[in-house]
C-alpha positions in Angstrom: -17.3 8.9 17.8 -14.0 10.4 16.5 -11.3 8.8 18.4 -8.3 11.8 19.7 -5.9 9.4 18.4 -6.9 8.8 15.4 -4.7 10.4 12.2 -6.1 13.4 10.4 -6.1 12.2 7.1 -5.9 8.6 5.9 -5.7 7.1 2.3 -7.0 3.8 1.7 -5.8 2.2 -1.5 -7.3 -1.4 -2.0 -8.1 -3.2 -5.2 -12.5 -3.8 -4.2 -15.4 -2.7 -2.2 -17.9 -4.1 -4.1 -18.8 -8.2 -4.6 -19.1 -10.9 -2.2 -15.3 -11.9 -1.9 -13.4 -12.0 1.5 -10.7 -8.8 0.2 -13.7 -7.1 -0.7 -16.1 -7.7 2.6 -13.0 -7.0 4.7 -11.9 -3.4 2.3 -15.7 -2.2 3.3 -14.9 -3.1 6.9 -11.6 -0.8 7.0 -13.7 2.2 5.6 -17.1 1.5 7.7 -14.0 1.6 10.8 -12.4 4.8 9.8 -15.6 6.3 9.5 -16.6 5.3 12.8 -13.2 6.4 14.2 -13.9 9.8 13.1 -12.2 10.1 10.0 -12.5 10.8 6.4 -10.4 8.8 4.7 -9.8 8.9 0.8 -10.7 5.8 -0.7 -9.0 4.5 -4.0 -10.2 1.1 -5.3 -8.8 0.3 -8.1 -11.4 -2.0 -9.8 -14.5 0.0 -8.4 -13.4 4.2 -9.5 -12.7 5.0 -13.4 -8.8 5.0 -13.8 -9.0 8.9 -13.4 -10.6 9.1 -10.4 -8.5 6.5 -8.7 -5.3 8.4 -10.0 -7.2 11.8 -8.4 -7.7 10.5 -5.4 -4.6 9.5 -4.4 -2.5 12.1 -5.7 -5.2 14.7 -4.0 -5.2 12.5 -1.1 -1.2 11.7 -0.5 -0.3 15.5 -0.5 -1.8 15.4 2.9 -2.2 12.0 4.1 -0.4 11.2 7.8 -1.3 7.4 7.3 -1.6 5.3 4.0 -3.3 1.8 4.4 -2.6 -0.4 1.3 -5.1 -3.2 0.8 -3.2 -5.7 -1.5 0.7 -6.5 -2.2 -0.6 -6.6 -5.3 -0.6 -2.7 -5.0 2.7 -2.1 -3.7 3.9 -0.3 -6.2 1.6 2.5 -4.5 3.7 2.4 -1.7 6.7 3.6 -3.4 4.6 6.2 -4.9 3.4 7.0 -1.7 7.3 7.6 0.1 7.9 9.7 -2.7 5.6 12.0 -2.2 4.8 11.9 1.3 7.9 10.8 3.3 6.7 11.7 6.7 3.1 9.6 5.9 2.9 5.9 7.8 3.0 3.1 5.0 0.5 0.5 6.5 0.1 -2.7 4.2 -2.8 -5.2 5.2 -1.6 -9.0 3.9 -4.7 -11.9 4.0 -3.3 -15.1 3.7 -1.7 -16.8 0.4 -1.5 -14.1 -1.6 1.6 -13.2 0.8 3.0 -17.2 1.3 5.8 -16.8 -1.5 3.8 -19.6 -3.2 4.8 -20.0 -6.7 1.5 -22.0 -7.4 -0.9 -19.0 -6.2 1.4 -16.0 -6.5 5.1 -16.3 -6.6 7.3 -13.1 -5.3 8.5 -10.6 -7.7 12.2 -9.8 -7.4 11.8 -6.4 -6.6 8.9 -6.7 -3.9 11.5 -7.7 -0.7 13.1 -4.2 -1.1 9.4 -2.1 -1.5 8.4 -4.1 1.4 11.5 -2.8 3.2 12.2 0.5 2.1 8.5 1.6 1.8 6.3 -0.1 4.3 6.3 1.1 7.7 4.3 -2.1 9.1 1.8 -4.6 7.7 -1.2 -5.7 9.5 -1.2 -9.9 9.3 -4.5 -11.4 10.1 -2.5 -15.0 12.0 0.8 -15.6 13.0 1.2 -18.6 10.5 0.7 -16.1 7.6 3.4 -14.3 9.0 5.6 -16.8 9.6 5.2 -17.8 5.7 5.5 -14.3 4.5 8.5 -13.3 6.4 10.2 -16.5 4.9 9.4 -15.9 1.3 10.2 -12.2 1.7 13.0 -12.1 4.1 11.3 -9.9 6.9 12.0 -9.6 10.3 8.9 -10.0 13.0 9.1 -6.5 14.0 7.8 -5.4 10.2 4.5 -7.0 11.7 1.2 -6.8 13.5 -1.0 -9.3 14.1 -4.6 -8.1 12.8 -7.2 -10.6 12.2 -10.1 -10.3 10.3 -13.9 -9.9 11.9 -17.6 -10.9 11.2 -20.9 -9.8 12.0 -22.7 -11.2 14.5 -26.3 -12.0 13.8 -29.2 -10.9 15.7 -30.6 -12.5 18.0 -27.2 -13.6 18.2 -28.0 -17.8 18.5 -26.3 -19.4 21.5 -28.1 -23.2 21.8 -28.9 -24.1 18.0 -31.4 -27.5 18.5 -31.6 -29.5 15.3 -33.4 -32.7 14.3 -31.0 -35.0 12.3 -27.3 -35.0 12.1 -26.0 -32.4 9.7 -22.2 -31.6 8.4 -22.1 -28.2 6.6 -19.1 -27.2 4.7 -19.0 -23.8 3.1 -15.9 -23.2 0.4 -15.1 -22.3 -3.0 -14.7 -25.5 -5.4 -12.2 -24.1 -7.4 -9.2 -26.3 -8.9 -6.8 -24.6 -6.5 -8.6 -25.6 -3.6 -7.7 -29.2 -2.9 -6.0 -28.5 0.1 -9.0 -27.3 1.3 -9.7 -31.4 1.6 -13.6 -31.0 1.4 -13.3 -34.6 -0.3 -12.3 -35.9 3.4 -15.6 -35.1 4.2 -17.2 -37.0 1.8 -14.5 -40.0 2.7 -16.1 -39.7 6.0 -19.5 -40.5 5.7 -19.2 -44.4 5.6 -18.3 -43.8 8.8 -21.2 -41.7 10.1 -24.2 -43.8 8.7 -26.8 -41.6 10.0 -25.6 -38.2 8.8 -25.8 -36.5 6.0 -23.0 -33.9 4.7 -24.0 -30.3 3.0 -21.2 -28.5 1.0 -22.0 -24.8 0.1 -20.0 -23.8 -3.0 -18.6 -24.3 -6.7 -16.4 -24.7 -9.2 -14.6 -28.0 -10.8 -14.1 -29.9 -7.5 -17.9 -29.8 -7.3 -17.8 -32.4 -10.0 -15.6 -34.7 -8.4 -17.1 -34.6 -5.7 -20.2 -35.7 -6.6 -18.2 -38.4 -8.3 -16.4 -39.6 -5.4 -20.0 -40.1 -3.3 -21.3 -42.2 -6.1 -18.4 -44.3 -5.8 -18.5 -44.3 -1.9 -22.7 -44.9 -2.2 -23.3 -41.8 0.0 -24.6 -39.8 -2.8 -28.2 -40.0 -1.2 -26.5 -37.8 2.2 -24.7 -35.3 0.0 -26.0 -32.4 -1.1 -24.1 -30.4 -3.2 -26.2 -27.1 -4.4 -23.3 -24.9 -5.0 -23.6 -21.1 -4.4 -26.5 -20.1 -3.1 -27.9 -16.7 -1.8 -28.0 -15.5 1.9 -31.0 -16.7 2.9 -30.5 -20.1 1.7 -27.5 -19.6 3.7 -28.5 -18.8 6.6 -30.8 -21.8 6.5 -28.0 -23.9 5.9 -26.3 -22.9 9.1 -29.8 -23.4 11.0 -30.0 -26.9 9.8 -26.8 -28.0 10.8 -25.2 -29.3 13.9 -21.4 -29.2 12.8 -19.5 -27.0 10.8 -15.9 -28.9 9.3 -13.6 -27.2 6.7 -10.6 -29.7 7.2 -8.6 -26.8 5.6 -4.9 -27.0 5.3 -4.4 -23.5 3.5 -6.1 -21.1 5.8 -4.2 -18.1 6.0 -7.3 -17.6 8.7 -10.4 -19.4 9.1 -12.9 -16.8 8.8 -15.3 -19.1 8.0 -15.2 -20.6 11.5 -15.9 -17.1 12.6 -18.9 -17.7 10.7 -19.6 -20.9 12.2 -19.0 -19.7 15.4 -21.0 -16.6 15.5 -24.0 -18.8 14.5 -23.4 -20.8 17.3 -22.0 -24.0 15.5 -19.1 -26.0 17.1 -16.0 -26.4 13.8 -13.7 -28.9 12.8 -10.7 -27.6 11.2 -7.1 -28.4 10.5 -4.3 -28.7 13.1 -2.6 -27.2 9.7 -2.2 -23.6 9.0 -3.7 -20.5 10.6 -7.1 -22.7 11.6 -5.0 -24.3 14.7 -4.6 -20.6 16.1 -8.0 -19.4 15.7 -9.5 -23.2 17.3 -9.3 -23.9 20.7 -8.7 -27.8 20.6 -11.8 -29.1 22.7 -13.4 -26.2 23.5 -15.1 -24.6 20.7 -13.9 -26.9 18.4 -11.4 -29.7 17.3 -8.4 -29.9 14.7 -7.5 -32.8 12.9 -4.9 -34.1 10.5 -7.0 -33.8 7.1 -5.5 -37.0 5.7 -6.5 -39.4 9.1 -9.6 -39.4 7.8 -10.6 -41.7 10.6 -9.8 -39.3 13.0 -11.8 -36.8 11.3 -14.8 -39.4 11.7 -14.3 -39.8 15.3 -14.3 -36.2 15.7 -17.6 -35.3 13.5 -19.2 -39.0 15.4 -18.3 -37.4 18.9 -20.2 -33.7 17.7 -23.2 -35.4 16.0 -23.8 -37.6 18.5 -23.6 -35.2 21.8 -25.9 -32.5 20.9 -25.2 -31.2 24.5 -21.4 -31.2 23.7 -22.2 -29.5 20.2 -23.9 -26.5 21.9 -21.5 -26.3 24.2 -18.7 -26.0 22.0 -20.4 -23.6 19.9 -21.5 -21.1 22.6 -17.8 -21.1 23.7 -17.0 -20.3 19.8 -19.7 -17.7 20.0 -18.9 -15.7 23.2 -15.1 -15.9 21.6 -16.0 -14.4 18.1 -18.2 -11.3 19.8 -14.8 -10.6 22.3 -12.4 -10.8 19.6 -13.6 -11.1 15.8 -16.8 -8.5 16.3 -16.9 -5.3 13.9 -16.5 -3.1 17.5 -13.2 -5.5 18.0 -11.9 -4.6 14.4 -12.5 -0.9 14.5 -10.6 -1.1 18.3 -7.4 -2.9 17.1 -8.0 -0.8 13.5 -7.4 2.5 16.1 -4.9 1.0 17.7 -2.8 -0.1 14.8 -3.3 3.4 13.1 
């Protein structure tokens, strides 16, 4: 249903549509939104259209546009492009999570970027206030460049409320990559001595996969870790079925959707009481946040989960009923209207 509000013409310039990556999942849930708003927006991705036709579009596209999203600082050269062209058009830009932090390790600012982002952007949509808070630092913006527009999932159907499982299962889904140690999946693994009955699954790859293998031979948990690396949806969605907690002590979340994942399977998480997690958890009652490094206290917390089913199911309705009110595809194409 086209929505009276809604602009007339929109341009959507992102960098992917296609693949299995968060940017990409979230760029096809923009453009599933418009469409359902009513519109037809032009869509330039810059990795999926032949140079030409990305070019096209835009240029055909910006000589008419009222509203121009931009999917990826990465493409804020655009945006220039964009005021040039079409002055009176609304300069949207959607920022994720590190890519945006100012962190020289990931992606450190280009000189140029704090006066595109002032000059050329009209406002840019933030999926957590902590992202914010680190952009605006590293780019010297004030809060009123922002608004707060966090991500979504789908929910599955039936959508499961009470998930019953035999055994006591920790599943952990992340990428492995050598970047990703603040991610502190190895806590997990530290915490198992702890938790003699339980056994710990941790869906993902890359180099840390290695070591972490390593450090559960060297803890003598290897027999309760199981370590398959990526693995299709079904297997997936088995996973989740299986398991009784979900626990990403994450310290780099710019924000959480895999909780959101969790959550809309009806699993109670564990995340960090560092970065964006702490906003999207509510501390004992869909979940609990921890230090990462009190790896004790992580324990505790994964002991008191596996060994209150009741609690567990609980916890991870609440989670549930939270992610269909707030993080559902109808809740991202209503705060997509209202932020266009």
């Amino acid at each position: 249903m086209r929505d009276s509000a809604a602009p007339r013409s929109i341009l959507f310039i992102g960098l992917s549509a296609t693949g299995h990556g968060g940017i990409q999942r979230f760029n096809r849930r923009v453009i599933e939104s418009l469409r359902a708003l009513g519109c037809r927006p032009g869509v330039a991705m810059r990795a999926d259209h032949p140079p030409r036709r990305f070019a096209a579009t835009i240029v055909a596209t910006l000589r008419r546009a009222d509203v121009v999203l931009i999917g990826h600082i990465n493409l804020l050269p655009l945006a220039l492009l964009a005021r040039a062209l079409r002055p009176r058009a609304r300069i949207i830009l959607f920022a994720h999570g590190i890519e945006v932090w100012g962190d020289p390790a990931y992606r450190a600012p280009r000189w140029w970027e704090r006066r595109v982002l002032r000059a050329a952007i009209d406002r840019i949509a933030i999926v957590s206030r902590f992202s914010q808070q680190r952009m605006a630092a590293a780019f010297g913006l004030q809060a009123a460049k922002f608004v707060l527009f966090p991500n979504a999932v789908d929910l599955p159907e039936p959508s499961p409320l009470a998930p019953v499982v035999a055994g006591k299962t920790i599943l952990a889904v992340a990428r492995l990559g050598a970047g990703e140690r603040e991610k502190h999946v190895d806590k997990l693994v530290s915490a198992l001595p702890a938790l003699p009955d339980a056994q710990l699954t941790v869906i993902g790859d890359g180099p840390l996969r290695g070591e972490l293998q390593d450090l559960a031979a060297t803890l003598g948990v290897s027999n309760r870790v199981a370590l398959p690396g990526w693995v299709d949806e079904a297997a997936l969605a088995r996973a989740y079925a299986e398991a009784q907690v979900f626990a990403l002590p994450s310290s780099k979340e710019g924000f959480g959707i895999v909780y959101l994942e969790a959550w809309a399977r009806g699993l109670p998480v564990i995340g960090s009481r560092f970065g964006a997690a702490a906003e999207v958890i509510e501390e004992g009652a869909d979940g609990f946040v921890v230090d990462p490094e009190d790896v004790p206290a992580l324990a505790d917390r994964l002991r008191r989960l596996l060994d209150d089913p009741e609690l567990a199911r609980r916890m991870g309705a609440a989670g549930h009923r939270k992610t269909a009110s707030r993080y559902s595809a109808a809740a991202f194409t209503h705060n997509l209207a209202a932020l266009l």
